[in-house]
N, C-alpha and C positions, 0 to 999 in steps of 0.2 A: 647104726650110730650107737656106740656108748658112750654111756654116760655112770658111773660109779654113784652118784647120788640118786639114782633111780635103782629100787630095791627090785630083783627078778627074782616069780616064784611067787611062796606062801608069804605075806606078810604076816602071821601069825606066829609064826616058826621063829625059832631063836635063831638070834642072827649070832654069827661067828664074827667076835671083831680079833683083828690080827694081833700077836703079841708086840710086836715092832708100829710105831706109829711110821717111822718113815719108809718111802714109797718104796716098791723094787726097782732095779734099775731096767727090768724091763718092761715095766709099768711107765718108767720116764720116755726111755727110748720110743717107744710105743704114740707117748702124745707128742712127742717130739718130730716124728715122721709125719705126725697127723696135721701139726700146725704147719711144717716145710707143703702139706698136700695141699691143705687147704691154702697157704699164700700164691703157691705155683696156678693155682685154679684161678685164685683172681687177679694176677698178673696177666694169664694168657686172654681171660675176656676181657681186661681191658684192654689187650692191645686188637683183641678182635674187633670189639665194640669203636666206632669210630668217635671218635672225642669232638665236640665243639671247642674252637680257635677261642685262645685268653681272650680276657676285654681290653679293652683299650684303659688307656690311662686316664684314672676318675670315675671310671664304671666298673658294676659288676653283676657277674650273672644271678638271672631270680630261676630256681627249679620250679619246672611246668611237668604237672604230668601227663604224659604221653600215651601209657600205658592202659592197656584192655582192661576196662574194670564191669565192663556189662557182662552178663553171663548169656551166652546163645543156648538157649534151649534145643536141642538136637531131639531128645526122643519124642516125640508128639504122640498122643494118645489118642487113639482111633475113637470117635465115640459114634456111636447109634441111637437116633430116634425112635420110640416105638409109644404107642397109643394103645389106651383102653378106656371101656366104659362099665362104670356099675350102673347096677340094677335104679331105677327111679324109685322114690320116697314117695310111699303111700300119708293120705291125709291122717290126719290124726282125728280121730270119730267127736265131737261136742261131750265135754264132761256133763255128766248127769245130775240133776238139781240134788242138794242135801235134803231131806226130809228125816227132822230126828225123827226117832222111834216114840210111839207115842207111849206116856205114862198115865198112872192114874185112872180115875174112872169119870164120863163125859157125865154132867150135873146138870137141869135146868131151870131157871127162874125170869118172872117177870115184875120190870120194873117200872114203875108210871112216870108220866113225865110231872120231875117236878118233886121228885122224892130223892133223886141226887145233888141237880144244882139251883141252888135260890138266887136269883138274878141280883135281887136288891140286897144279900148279904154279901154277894159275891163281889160285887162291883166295887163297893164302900173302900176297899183296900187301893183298890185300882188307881179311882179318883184321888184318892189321897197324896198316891205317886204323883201321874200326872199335874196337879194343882200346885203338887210341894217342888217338882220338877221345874213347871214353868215359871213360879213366884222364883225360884234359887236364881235361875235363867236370868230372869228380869233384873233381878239385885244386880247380879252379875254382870249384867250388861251397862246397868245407870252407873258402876262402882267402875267399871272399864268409863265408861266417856268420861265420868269428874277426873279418875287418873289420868286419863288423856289430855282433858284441858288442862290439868295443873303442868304435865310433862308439857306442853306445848308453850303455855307459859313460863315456864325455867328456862325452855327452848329460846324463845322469844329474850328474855332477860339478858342470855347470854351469850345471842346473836349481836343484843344491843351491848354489850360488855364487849364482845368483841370485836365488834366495829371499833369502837368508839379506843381500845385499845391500838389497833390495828392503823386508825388514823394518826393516833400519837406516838406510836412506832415510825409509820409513814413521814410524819412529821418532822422527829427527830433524826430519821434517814437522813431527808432532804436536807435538814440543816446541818449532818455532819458533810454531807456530801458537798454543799456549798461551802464548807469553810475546809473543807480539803481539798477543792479547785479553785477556792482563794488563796489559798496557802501553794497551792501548787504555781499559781499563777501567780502569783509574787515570786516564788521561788525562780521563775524561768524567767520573770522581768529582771531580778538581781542580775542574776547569771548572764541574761542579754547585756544589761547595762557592763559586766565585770568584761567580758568578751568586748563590747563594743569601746569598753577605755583600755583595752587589751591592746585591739588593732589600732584604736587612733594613737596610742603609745609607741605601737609600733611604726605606724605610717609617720610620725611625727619626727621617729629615732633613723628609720631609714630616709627619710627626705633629708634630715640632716647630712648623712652618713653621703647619700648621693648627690646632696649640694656638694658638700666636699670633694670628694670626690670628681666630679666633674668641674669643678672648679679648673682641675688642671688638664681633664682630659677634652672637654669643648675645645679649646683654641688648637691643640694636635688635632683632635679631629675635622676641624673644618680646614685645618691646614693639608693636611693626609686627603681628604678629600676634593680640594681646592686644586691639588697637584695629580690627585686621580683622575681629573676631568668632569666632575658632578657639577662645580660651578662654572659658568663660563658665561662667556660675551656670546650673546644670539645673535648681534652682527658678524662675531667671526665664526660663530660656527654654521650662520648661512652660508659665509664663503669659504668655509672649506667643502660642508659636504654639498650645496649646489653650484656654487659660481668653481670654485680649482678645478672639482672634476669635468664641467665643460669645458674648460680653456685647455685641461691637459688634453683632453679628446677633438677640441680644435688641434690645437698644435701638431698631435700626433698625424690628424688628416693632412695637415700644412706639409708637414715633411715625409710622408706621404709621397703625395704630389712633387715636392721637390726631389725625392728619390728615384721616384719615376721617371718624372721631365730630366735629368740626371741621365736616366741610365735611356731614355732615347733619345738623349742628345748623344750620348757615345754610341749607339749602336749607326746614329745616322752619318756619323763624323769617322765611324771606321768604314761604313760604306762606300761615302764619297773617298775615304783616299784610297783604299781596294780599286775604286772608280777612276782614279787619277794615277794610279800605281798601272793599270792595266793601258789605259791611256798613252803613260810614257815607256810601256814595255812596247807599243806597237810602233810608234816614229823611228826607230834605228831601221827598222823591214822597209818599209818606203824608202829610205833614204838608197837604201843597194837597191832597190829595183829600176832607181833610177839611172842608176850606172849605166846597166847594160841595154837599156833604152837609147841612151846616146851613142854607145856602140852599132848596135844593130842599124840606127840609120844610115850607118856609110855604106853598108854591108847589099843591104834592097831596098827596095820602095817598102813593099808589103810590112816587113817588119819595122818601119819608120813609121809608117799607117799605127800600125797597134802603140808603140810607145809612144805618139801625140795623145793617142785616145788616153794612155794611161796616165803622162802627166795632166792629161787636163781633167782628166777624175778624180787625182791625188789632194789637186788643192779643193775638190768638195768637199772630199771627206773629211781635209783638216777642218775645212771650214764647219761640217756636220760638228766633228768630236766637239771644237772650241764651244757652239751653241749649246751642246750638251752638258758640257764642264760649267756654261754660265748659267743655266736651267738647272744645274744640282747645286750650284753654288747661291741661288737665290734661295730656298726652301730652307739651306742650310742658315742661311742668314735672318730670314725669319725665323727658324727655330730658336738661334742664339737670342734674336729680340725676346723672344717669348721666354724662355729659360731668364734671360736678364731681367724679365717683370715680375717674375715667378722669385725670385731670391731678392727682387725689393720686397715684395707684399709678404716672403717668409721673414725677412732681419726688419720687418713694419711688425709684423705676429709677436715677433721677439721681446721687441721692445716695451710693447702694452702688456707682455705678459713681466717682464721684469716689472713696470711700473703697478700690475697688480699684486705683483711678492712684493716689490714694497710698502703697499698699502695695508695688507696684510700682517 
């Protein structure tokens, strides 16, 4: 890689600058090539490099990195253990006592007792400490209690100074405090009072407003209501909802029954004429069987024999059918009686029921 602004060589050395400041043209050609190189390069890796898809619309991509940034250690160095021991530390021998060197020369003399120290000269000092020692002590100590009682009394003074402050503090607490929860408590009785001519002003302006008011709407209303069915007669509205809907559920069993007695009177009344139809399909057959009855007697005895026998069974069985005809015709007759009671006691139903719609 060149680069013209990086000096190759001796930096010491005198540099050659060129007489022409502008470039050669194979000097341009040159970076020319080199930038066509370098964009061809990053064209082909990104087309190598696979791309992630646009965003959608309203979004956009955040850069995550991907990329190796841990370094893998590959040469690993072989290491070895190894052990030694040095030699053990001897004691260290006791230092040996200092004895200066002696000077001088050794001298002897003897001394009596009583020629160095005089007891009763000696002492006189001593005493003097001690006695000056313990009288100081003593001052010291009566001069400590009298300050003590005088501090104990100031103590005392200003125990009682402060009490006696302390209650008239107290004091005048309590009395501000009282007259600013009288003051408070007046203030909230006002304000209840101004609230309570508030709402009675108000209750006083609406009662007016909803006198009025209904002044014109009561009389629609109990009319609207009157016609919605809220007020009513308890006489009639026992007989609607108990007394009508029994009569109507009478009625309806009433005719009922007359539907039915109805419809078996027609079933018995097409029976009997089916019965009377069959009846008079049979009389024309007897009548030619008679014919040839009278024939045949002229003819032999034998067959004269059987047509006696046949006319004189002819007239039983008219006689059976007739019994028959007046045995279907009785039940029919009683039927029609019963039907005929049956449509008085329905147009009897009818009538106590009109005369309850009219009551009504």
């Amino acid at each position: 890689m060149y680069d013209r602004r990086v000096v190759r060589g001796n930096t010491y050395a005198l540099q050659v600058t060129p007489v022409s400041t502008q470039p050669s043209p194979f000097e341009i050609q040159r970076q020319r090539e080199a930038r066509k190189r370098a964009l061809a390069r990053k064209r082909a890796k990104e087309q190598i490099q696979p791309r992630t898809p646009e965003p959608v619309e309203g979004r956009e991509h955040i850069h995550v990195q991907t990329e190796l940034y841990l370094e893998e250690i590959s040469d690993r160095i072989i290491e070895v253990d190894t052990e030694c021991q040095t030699d053990a530390f001897l004691d260290r021998p006791p230092t040996p006592l200092f004895i200066p060197a002696k000077t001088g020369k050794d001298v002897a003399t003897q001394i009596e007792e009583g020629e160095l120290f005089d007891f009763d000269v000696e002492v006189k000092p001593i005493l003097e400490v001690l006695v000056g020692k313990t009288v100081e002590q003593a001052l010291l100590e009566v001069m400590e209690e009298e300050e003590l009682a005088q501090l104990w009394a100031h103590q005392r003074a200003y125990a009682e100074l402060r009490n006696a402050e302390l209650a008239e503090v107290q004091r005048l607490e309590e009395q501000d405090r009282r007259y600013r929860e009288e003051k408070e408590r007046r203030k909230l009785q006002h304000m209840k009072m101004l609230q309570k001519q508030k709402e009675t002003t108000e209750k006083i302006a609406a009662r007016a407003f909803a006198q009025r008011y209904l002044d014109d709407l009561i009389p629609s209303v109990f009319n609207n209501l009157r016609e919605g069915g809220f007020f009513y007669d308890p006489i009639e509205k026992d007989i609607e909802t108990e007394f009508l809907p029994w009569l109507m559920t009478e009625v309806e069993e009433t005719l009922e029954r007359k539907v039915l007695g109805r419809t078996i009177l027609d079933s018995l009344i097409c029976t009997v004429v089916e019965k009377r139809l069959d009846a008079f399909s049979h009389q024309p057959l007897s009548d030619q069987t008679e014919a040839p009855t009278e024939e045949s007697r002229s003819t032999d005895a034998a067959p004269q024999v059987a047509g006696e026998t046949d006319t004189a069974d002819q007239p039983v069985a008219e006689k059976e059918e007739t019994d028959q005809s007046v045995a279907e015709e009785q039940p029919s007759r009683r039927i029609s009686f019963q039907l005929e009671k049956s449509d008085q006691a329905g147009t009897e139903d009818l009538e106590t029921e009109k005369q309850a719609g009219d009551l009504a």
